[in-house]
N, C-alpha and C positions, 0 to 999 in steps of 0.2 A: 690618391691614385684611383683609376675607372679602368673599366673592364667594359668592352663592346663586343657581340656577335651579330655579323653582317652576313648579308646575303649577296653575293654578286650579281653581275648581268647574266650568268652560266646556271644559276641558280647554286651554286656553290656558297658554302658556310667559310669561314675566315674570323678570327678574333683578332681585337685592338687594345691598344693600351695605353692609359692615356694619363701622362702625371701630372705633380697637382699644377706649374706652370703653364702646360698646354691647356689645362681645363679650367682654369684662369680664364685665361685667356679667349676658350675657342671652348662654352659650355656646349651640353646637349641641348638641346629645344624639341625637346618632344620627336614622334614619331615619324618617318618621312626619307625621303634621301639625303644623302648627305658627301660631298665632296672630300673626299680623305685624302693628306698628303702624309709622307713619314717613311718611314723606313722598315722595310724585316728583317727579320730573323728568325731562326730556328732552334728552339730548347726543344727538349726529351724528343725530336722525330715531329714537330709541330710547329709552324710558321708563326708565326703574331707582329704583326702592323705595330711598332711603336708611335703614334702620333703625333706630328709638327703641328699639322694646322687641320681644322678641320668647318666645313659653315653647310649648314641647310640648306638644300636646292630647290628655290619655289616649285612650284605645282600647281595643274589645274584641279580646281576641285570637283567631284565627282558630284553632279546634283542627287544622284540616287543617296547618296550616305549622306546629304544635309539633316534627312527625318530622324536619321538614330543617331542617339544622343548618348 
């Protein structure tokens, strides 16, 4: 089991969760956006995204962050 803290379009925080079939299936890949589907819920007053499926959203690359490494 995986634990994620996401930032939304709102700038808002939100946690995920992710077991070990989903993350089988649908690993992390490093740092970036990412497309999340799944379901919430709420334990102790707190929402959390259980994850079905999840994939990295390309990107354009920023020329300025090529130099640092």
């Amino acid at each position: 089991m995986f634990f994620g803290t996401w930032i939304d379009a709102e700038g808002e925080y939100f946690d995920t969760a992710h077991f070990a079939d989903c993350s089988e299936k649908y690993p992390f890949q490093g740092g970036g956006c990412y497309l999340l589907l799944g379901t919430v819920g709420v334990d102790f007053h707190f929402p959390t995204v259980t994850i079905k499926k999840m994939a990295k959203m390309p990107f354009i690359p920023d020329p300025r962050m090529a130099q640092i490494v």
